[in-house]
Structures are given as C-alpha cells and as structure tokens.
C-alpha positions, 0 to 999 in steps of 0.5 A, a space after each residue: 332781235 331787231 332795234 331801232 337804230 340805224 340798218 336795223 329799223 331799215 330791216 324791220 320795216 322790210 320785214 313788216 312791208 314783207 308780212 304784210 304783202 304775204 298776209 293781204 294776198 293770201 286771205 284775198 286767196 281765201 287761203 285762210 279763215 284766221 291769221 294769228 299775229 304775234 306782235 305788240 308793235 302797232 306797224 301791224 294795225 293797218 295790216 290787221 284792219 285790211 285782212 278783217 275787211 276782208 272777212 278773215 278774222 285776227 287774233 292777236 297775241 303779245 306779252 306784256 313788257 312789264 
C-alpha cells in the first residue's frame, strides 16, 4: 500500500502517469470498448474523461472508506 509520504507519493504517481499512458494508447488502438478503473482516487479523473472522449465507455469502481 502506498502512502503519501515521501518516495512513496514519488511511486504512486509513477504508477498513475504509467496507467494513464497504458489506457489512452490502447483505446486510441480501439483495443477496448470499456475500461474498468478500481480507484477512488481523483488522479484518475483526466484519464477517465480523455478515454470517454475517445468513445470508450468507463465504469468506475471504489469502496467506501467508511
């Protein structure tokens, strides 16, 4: 698990830049019609919103932190 401190915000964002690059360039190469994202955190919301321009449709999963 990843906190935000430190190297490991450093990693998390790798990882976000990295899943992001991953998911745009495959639905540009129509290699999907939906994406799945399992993700509360808001980093993703111009990655969601770029792949729905793109005519791919998102559903988004998360659990409640309560």
């Amino acid at each position: 698990m990843f906190s935000r401190r430190g190297g490991n915000l450093k990693r998390q964002r790798v990882w976000i830049l990295l899943s992001r690059k991953t998911c745009v360039s495959h639905a540009y190469q129509s290699d999907y019609d939906t994406a799945i994202l399992v993700s509360g955190d808001r980093d993703y919301v111009p990655l969601v919103e770029k792949v729905k321009s793109l005519g791919k449709r998102v559903h988004i999963v998360f659990f409640d932190g309560r």
